[in-house]
C-alpha positions as CSV (number, residue, x, y, z in Angstrom):
1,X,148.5,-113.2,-81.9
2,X,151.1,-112.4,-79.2
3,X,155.1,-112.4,-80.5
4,X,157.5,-114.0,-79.5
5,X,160.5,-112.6,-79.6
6,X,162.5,-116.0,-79.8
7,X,160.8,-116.3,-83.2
8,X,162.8,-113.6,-84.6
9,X,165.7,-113.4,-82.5
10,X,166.9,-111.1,-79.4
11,X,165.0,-108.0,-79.1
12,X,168.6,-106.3,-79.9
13,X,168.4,-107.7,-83.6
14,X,164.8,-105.8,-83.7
15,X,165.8,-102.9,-82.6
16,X,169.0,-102.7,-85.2
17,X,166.0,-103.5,-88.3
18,X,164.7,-100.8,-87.5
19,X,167.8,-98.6,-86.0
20,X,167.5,-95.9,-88.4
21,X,165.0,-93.4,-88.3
22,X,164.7,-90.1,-89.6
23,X,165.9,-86.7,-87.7
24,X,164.1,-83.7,-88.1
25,X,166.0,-80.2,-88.9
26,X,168.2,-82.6,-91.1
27,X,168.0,-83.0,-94.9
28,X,168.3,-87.0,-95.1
29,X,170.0,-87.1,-92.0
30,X,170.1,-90.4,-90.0
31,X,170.8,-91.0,-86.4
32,X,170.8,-94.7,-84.8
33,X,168.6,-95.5,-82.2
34,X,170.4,-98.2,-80.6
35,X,173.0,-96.8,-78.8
36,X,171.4,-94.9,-76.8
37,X,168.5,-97.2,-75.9
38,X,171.7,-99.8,-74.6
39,X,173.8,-96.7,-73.3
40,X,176.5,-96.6,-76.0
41,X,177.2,-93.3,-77.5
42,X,174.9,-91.0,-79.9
43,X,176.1,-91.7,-83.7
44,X,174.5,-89.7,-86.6
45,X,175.5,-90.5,-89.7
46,X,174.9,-87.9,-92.6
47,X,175.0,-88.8,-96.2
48,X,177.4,-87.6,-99.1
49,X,177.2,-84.0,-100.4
50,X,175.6,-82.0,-97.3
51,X,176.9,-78.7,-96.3
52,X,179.5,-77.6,-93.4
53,X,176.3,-75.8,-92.1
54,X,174.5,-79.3,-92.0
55,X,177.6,-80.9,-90.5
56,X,177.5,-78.2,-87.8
57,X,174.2,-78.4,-87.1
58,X,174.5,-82.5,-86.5
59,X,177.2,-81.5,-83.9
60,X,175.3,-78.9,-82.1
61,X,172.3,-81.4,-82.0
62,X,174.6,-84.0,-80.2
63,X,173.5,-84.5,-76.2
64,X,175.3,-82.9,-73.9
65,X,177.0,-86.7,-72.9
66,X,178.5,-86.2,-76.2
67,X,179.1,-88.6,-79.2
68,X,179.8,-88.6,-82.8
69,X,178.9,-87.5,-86.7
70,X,180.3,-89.3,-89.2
71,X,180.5,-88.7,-93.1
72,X,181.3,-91.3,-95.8
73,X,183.1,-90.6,-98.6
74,X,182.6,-87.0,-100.7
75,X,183.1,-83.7,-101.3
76,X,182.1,-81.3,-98.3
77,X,181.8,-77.3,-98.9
78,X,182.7,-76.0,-96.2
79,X,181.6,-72.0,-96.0
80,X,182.1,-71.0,-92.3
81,X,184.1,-72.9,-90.0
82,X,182.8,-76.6,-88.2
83,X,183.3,-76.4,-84.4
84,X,183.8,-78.9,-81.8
85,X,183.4,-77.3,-79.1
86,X,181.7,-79.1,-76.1
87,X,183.1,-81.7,-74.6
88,X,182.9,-85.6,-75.9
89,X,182.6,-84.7,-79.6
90,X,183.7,-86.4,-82.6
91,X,184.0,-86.1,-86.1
92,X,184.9,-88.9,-88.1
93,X,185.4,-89.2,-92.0
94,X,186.5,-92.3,-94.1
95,X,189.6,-91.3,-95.2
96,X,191.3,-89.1,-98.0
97,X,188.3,-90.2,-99.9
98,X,186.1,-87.6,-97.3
99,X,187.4,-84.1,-98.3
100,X,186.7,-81.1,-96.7
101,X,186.9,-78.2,-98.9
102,X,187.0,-74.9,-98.1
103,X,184.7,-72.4,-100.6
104,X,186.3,-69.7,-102.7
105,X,186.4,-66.5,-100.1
106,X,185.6,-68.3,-97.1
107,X,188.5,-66.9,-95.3
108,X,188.5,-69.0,-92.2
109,X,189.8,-72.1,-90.6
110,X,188.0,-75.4,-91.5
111,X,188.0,-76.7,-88.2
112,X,188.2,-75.8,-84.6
113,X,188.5,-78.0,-81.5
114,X,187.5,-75.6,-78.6
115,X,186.0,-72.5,-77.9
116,X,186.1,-70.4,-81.2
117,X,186.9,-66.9,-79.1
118,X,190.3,-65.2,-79.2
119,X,190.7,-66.0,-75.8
120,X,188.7,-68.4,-74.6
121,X,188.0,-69.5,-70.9
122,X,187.3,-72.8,-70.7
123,X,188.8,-76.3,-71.6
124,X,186.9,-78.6,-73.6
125,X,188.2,-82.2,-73.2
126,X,187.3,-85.9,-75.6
127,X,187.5,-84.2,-78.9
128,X,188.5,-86.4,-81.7
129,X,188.9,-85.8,-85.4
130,X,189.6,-88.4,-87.9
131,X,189.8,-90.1,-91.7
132,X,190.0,-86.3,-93.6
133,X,191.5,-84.8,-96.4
134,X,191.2,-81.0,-95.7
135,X,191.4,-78.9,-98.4
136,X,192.5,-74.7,-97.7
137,X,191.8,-74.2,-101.2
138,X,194.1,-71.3,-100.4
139,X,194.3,-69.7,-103.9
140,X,190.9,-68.4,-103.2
141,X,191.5,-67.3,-99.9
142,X,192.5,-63.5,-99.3
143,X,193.4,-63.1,-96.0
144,X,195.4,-65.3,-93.3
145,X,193.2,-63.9,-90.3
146,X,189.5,-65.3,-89.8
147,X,187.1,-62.0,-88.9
148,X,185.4,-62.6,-85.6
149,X,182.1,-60.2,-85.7
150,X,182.7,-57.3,-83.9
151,X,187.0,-58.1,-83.3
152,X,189.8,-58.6,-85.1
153,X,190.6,-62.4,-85.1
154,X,194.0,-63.6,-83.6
155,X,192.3,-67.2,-85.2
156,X,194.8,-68.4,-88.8
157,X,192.9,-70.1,-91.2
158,X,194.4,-73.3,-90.1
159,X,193.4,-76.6,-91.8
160,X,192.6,-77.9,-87.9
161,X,193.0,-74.9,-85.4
162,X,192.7,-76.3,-81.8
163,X,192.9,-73.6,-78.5
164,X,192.3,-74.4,-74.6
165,X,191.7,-77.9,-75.4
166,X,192.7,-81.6,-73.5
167,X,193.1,-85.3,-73.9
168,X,191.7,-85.2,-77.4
169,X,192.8,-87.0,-80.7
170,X,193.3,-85.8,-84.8
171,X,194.3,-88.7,-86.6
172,X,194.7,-89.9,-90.5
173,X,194.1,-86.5,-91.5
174,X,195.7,-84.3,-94.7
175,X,195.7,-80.8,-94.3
176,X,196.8,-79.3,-98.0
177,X,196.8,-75.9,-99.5
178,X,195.5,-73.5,-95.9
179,X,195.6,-70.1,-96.1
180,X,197.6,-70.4,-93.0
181,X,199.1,-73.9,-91.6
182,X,197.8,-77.5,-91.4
183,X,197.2,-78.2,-87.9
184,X,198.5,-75.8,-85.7
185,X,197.9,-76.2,-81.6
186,X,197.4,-72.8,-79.0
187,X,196.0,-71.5,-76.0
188,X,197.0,-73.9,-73.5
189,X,196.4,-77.8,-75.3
190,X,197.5,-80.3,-73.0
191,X,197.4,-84.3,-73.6
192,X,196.6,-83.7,-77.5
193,X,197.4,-87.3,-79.6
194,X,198.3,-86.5,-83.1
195,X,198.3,-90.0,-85.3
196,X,199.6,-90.1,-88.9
197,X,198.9,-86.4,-90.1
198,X,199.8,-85.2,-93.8
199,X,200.3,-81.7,-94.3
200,X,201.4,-79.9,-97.8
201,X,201.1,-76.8,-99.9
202,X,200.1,-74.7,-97.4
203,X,201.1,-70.9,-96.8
204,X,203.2,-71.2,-93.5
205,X,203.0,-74.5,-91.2
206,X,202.4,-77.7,-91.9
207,X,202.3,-78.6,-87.9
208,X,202.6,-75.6,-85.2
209,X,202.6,-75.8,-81.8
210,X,201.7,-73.1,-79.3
211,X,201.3,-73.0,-75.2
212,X,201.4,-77.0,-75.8
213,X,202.8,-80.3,-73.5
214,X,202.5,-83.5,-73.0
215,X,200.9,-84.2,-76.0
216,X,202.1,-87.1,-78.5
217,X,203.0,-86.9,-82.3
218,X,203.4,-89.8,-84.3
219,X,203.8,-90.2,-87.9
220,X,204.3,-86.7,-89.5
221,X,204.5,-86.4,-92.8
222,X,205.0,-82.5,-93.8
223,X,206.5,-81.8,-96.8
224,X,206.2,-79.0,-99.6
225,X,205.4,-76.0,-97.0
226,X,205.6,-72.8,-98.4
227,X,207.3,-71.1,-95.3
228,X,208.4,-74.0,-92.9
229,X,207.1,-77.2,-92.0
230,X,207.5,-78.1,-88.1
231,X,207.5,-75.0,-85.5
232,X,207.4,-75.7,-81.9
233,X,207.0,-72.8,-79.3
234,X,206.3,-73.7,-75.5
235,X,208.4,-72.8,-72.3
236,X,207.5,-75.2,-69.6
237,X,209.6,-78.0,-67.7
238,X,207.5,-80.7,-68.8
239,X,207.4,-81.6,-73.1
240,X,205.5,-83.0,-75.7
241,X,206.9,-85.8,-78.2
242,X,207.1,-86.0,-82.1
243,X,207.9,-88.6,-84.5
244,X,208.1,-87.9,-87.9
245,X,207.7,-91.2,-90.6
């Protein structure tokens, strides 16, 4: 018997029953198949409890057009740290209720928008982290420097450590107890949006900025720093804008 689609509805309410089909190389990993059949962007969604190394591995598997991996609520070891660094990538968590938790003796940032070299060449542009409690876990951290192989690091073990990028986004994000500071900004970031970031209990800065303008922060909320909360270091006729709560 020949179907009709009219009998069930549109072809796009097929497709979205049966949107969700298994990716191989991931442990109970999920990506849709809808957006890109219609054009939209590449979504994979991974389920609670998987590893930074899983959470990497989504974003590497990403197309070169880009798109996003998001988590739902959970805990999230995180043993080494997870890069976005190609451009059009997102990471997006559900809230303070998604933590990212750096393991005991990890001794390296949690995450890094752009190239993670000491001095890296290019700019990576559309990067967008948001809904994230990041946890340093700093008391079992031993060092403020992450060890490149091969070089000494001029990388902190930042909560959110972002070098060389532009017009990206971190947003509703907590950056608590970092072996270094919460979200610090270097290298040359231009046009970087900062919404409603949280930063506490962490060895130096809650929010440090570096080589950075015209960029936007709104809603800041650092307080209980060990060393200092706000540090701002740029040179340049043109200047970035914060607003604290």
């Amino acid at each position: 018997m020949k179907t009709n689609f009219n009998q069930v509805g549109s072809w796009r309410v097929v497709l979205k029953s049966a949107a969700m089909v298994c990716l191989s190389g991931f442990p109970v990993m999920f990506i849709s198949v809808l957006p890109m059949l219609v054009g939209g962007p590449v979504v994979v969604k991974l389920p609670a409890g998987v590893t930074g190394v899983v959470i990497q591995r989504a974003l590497d598997t990403l197309p070169e057009s880009g798109g996003a991996v998001v988590l739902p609520p959970g805990n999230f070891e995180v043993s080494q740290p997870i890069i976005l660094s190609r451009d059009n990538q997102t990471l997006q968590g559900a809230g303070a209720a998604t933590i990212l938790h750096l393991a005991d003796n990890a001794n390296c940032p949690v995450i890094i928008l752009g190239e993670p070299l000491n001095n890296p060449s290019q700019t990576i542009r559309h990067l967008k982290v948001a809904g994230f409690f990041i946890d340093g876990n700093r008391a079992h951290q031993q060092r403020e420097l992450w060890q490149l192989a091969g070089e000494g690091s001029e990388i902190r073990n930042n909560g959110v450590t972002a070098q060389n990028v532009s017009d990206s986004t971190v947003e509703n994000v907590t950056c608590a107890r970092c072996r270094s500071g919460g979200l610090v900004t270097t290298r040359n970031v231009r046009r970087l949006t900062v919404r409603n970031l949280t930063a506490f209990d962490n060895e130096f800065d809650g929010l440090a900025c570096y080589q950075t303008k015209d960029c936007l922060f709104t809603g800041l909320y650092l307080h209980d720093i060990r060393a200092r909360a706000f540090r701002w270091i740029w040179i340049s006729t043109t200047t970035s804008s914060a607003t604290p709560f």
